[in-house]
C-alpha positions in Angstrom: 8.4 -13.7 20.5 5.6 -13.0 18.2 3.7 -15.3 15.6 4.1 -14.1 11.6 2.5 -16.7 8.8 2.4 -14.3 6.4 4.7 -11.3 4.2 3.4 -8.5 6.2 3.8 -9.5 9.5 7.3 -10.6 9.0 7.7 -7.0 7.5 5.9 -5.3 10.8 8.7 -7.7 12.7 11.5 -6.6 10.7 10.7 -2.7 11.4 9.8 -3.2 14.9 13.3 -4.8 15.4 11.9 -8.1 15.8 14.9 -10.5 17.0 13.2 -13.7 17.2 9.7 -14.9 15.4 8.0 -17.6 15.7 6.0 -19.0 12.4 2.8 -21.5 12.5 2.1 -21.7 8.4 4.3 -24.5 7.0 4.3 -23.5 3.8 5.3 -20.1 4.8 8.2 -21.7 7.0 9.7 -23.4 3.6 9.6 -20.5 1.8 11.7 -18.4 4.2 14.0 -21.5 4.5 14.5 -20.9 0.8 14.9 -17.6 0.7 17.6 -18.2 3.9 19.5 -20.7 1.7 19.3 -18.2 -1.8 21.1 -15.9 1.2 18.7 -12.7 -0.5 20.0 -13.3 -4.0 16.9 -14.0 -6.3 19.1 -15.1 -8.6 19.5 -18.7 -6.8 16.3 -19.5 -6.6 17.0 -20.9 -10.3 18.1 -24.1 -8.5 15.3 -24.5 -6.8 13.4 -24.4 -9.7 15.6 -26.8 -12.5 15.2 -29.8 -8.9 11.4 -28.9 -9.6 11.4 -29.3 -13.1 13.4 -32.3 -13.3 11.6 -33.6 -10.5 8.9 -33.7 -12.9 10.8 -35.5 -16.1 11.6 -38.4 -13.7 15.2 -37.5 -13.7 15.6 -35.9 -10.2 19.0 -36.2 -8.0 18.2 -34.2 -5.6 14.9 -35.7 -5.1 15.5 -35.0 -1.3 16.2 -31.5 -1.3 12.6 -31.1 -2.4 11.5 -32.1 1.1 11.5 -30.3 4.1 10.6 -31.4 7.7 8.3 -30.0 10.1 8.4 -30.4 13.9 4.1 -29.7 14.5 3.2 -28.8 17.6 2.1 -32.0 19.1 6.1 -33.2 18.2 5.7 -35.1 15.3 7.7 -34.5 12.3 5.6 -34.2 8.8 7.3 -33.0 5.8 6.4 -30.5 3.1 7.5 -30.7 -0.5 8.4 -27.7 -2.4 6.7 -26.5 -5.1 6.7 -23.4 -8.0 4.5 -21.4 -5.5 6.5 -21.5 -2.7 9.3 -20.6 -4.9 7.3 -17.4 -5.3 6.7 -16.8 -1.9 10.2 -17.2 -1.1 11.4 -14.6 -3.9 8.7 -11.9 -2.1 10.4 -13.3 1.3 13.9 -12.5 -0.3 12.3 -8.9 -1.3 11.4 -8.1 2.2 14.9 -8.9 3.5 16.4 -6.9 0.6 14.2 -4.0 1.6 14.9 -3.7 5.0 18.8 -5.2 5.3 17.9 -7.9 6.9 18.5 -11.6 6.7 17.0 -14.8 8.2 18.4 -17.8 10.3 15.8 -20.8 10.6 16.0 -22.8 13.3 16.0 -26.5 13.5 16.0 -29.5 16.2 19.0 -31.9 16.1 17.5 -34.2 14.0 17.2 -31.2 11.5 13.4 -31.1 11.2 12.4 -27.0 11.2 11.3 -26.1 14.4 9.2 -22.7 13.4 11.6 -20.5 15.1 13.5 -18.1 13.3 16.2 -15.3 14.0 15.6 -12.0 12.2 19.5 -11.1 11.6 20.3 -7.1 10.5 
């Protein structure tokens, strides 16, 4: 299993036929967990971005979803929240995929925090 916290070492992992990669960078690990759940199609990150926005008038539902946690390496959980930028990474996540056929399967522990690992699926 090798380490990628960034677009082109997931892209080097992807051509090398990478099964299984392991990723340090939390705020790289939420933006491949978004661009798992848009399932490639740029188009859905559009609800990502109206939680944001009404996160920000005060009238936020989904005030959860905005929130994702992270098992560290020392096992505690600490949690992320989303923001415009990682929205952005997650888009040039999605165009990776797209590129190469190839989709993305975050793992988590069973209390649902992300663990790190993820499963390159093509």
């Amino acid at each position: 299993m090798i380490t990628v916290n960034s677009y082109k070492p997931l892209e080097q992992a992807i051509k090398d036929g990478e099964k299984t990669v392991k990723v340090e960078d939390p705020k790289f690990l939420v933006a491949c967990v978004v661009a798992e759940k848009c399932e490639g199609m740029t188009g859905r990150i559009k609800s990502f971005l109206d939680l944001l926005l009404n996160r920000q008038s005060r009238d936020a539902n989904g005030y959860s979803e905005l929130y994702y946690p992270i098992l560290s390496a020392k096992g505690r959980v600490f949690r992320i929240r989303l923001n415009i930028s990682l929205c952005a990474n997650a888009l040039k996540v999605m165009d990776i995929l797209r590129q190469y056929g190839a989709g993305l399967q975050v793992c988590r522990n069973e209390e649902g925090a992300l663990t790190g690992e993820m499963q390159i699926i093509q």
